[in-house]
C-alpha positions as CSV (number, residue, x, y, z in Angstrom):
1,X,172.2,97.6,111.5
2,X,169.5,96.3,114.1
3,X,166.5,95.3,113.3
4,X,163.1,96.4,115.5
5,X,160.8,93.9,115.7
6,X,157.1,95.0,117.8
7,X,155.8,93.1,120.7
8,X,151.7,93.7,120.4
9,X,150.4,95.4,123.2
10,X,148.5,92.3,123.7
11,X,150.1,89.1,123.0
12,X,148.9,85.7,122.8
13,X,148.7,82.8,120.4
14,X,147.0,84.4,117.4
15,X,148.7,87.9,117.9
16,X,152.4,85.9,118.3
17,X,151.7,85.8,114.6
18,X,152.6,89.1,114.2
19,X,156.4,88.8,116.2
20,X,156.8,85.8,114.3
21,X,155.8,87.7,110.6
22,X,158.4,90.1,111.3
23,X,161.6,88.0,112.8
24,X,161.0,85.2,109.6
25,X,162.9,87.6,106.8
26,X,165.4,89.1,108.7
27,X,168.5,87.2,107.7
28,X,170.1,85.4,110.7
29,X,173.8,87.2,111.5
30,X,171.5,91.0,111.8
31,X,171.4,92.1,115.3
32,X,167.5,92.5,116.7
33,X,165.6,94.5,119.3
34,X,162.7,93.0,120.6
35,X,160.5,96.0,121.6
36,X,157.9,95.0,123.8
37,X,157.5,98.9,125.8
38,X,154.1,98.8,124.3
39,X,153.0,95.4,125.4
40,X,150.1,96.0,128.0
41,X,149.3,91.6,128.6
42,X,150.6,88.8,127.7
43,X,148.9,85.2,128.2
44,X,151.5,82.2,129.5
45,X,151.7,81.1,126.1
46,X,152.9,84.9,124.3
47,X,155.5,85.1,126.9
48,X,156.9,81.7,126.7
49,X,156.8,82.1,122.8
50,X,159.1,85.4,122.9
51,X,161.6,83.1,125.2
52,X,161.5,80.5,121.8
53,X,162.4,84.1,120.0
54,X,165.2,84.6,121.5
55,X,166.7,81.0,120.8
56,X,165.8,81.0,116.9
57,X,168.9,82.7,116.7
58,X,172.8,82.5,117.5
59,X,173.6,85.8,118.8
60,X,171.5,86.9,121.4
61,X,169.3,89.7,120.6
62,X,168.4,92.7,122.6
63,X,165.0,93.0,124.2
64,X,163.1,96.0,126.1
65,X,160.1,94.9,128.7
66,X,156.9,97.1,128.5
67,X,156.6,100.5,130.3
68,X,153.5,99.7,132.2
69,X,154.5,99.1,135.6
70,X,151.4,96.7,136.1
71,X,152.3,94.8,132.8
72,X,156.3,94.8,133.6
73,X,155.5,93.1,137.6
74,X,153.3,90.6,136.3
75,X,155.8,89.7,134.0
76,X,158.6,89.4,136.6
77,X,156.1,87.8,138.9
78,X,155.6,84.7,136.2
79,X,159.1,84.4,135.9
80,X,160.0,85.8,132.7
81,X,163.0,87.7,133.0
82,X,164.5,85.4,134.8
83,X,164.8,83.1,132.0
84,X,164.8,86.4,129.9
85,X,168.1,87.5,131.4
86,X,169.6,84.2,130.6
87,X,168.3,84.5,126.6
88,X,167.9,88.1,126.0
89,X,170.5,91.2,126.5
90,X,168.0,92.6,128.7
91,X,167.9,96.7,128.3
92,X,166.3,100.0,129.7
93,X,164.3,97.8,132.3
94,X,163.1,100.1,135.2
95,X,160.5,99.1,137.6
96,X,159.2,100.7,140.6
97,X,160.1,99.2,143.8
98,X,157.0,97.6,144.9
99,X,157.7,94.9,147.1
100,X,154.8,93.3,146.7
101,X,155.3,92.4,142.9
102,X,159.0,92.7,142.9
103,X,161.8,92.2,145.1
104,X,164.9,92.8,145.6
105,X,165.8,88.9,145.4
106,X,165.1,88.9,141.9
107,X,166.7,92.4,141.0
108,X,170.0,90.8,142.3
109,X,169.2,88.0,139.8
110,X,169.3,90.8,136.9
111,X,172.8,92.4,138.1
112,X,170.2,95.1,138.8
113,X,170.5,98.4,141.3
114,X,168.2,101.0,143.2
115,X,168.6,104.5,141.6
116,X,168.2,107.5,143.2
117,X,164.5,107.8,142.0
118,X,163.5,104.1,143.8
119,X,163.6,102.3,140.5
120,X,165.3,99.1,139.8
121,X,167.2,99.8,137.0
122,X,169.1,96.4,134.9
């Protein structure tokens, strides 16, 4: 059985409360999805806390980045999935080619590929 546990749509220090309230009684050998489609920001501090999720635990645990096309580039432009992809079994991440926010540099990173639509898909 896996586990879902919510990424606020806006997540930062006081809010991280709320990822860490549900990961603490899950018992360590479930399998968990770390849902953050919903998450619209995320200070420095909320996204390095969901890369400290993903090492609480032995097996690596599944995680899918937010739908907002805004929210998912400023994410890959701090960084995240690059250390994301190396913690996280990174899943149903699509991202419009823009450029300007992401590149095809750091799709390569993510085993990543164009589809037909002129989405990076991972």
């Amino acid at each position: 059985m896996t586990t879902v546990i919510n990424v606020p749509p806006s997540l930062d220090e006081q809010s991280f409360e709320h990822v860490i309230e549900q990961l603490a009684p899950i018992p360590l050998d479930e399998k968990i999805l770390v849902d953050a489609r919903h998450a619209r920001w995320a200070s420095p501090y909320g996204l390095t806390a969901l890369l400290c999720v993903a090492q609480s635990r032995d097996e690596r645990m599944t995680f899918t980045v937010p739908e907002h096309t805004e929210t998912a580039s400023y994410w890959s432009r701090t960084g995240f999935f690059r250390y994301a992809a190396e913690l996280y079994d990174l899943h149903q991440l699509a991202l419009h080619c823009n450029r300007r926010f992401f590149d095809a540099r750091r799709a390569y990173h993510f085993r990543g590929h164009r589809s037909e639509a002129g989405l990076f898909e991972f």
